[in-house]
Residue, then its C-alpha position, 0 to 999 in steps of 0.5 A: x276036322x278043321x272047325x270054324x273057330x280055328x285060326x290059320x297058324x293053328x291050323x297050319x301044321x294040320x294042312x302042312x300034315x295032309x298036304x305031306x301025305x297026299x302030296x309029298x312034292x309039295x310043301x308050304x314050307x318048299x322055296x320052290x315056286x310053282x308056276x303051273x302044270x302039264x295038261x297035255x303030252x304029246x309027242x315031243x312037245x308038252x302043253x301046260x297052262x303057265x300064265x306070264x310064261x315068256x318065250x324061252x324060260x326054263x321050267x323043271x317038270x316036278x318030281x321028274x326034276x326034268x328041264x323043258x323050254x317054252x317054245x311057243x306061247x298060246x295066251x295062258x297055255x304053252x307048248x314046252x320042248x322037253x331036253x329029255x325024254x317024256x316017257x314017265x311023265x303024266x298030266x298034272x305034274x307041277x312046273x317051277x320056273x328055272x330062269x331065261x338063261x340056261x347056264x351049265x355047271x363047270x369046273x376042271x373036273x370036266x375037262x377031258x370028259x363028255x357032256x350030254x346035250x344040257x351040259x351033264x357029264x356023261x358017265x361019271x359022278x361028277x356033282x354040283x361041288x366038283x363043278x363049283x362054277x356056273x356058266x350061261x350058254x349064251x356068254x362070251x367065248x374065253x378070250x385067254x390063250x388056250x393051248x390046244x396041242x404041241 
């Protein structure tokens, strides 16, 4: 029980305990910022209230870790496109913004592999060390001499 005398750095580490254990997601101590939640799911589209949200942000749908874009704004209520599919997720899940800029992780471990549709390989383990570069979508192509045969 909270009493009325306490300060809020006393009680910090009580609120820090109940919010672990009813929401283990969320943290005060996260760097995360959440910026809203889902209130709707339909389809292939999700509704959430994002207030500032711009068209074309990139936001993660926790703890699914799940990347969705804003599509369409409505003043404080967005539609989202998922890239992944939305099975499993539930209304009231937090959004966090990612940035304007989708970018992809490469390296030379990619080459010769596949990668789904947000720039993942496919089939393989490859993580974030092995792909120590980051890339917009939206670049520049390179503009040295790539062979491409014999």
């Amino acid at each position: 029980m909270i009493l009325e005398h306490d300060s809020v750095l006393e009680r910090y580490p009580r609120i820090q305990k109940v919010l672990n254990s009813t929401v283990p997601t969320l943290s005060l101590n996260s760097s995360t910022r959440y910026e809203g939640k889902i209130t709707n799911i339909g389809g292939t589209i999700i509704k959430a209230r994002l207030p500032k949200a711009r068209i074309g942000a990139f936001y993660k749908i926790e703890p699914s870790q799940r990347l969705a874009e804003v599509i369409a704004i409505d003043e404080d209520e967005v539609f989202l496109l998922p890239f992944e599919h939305i099975s499993g997720m539930y209304c009231g899940q937090w959004l966090s913004y990612q940035g304007e800029e989708f970018k992809i992780r490469v390296g030379d471990e990619l080459l010769g592999r596949l990668v789904d549709g947000i720039g993942r390989p496919m089939g393989s383990n490859i993580t974030a060390p092995y792909l120590p570069f980051e890339r917009s979508l939206y670049a520049e192509p390179p503009r040295s001499f790539i062979k491409a045969g014999y």
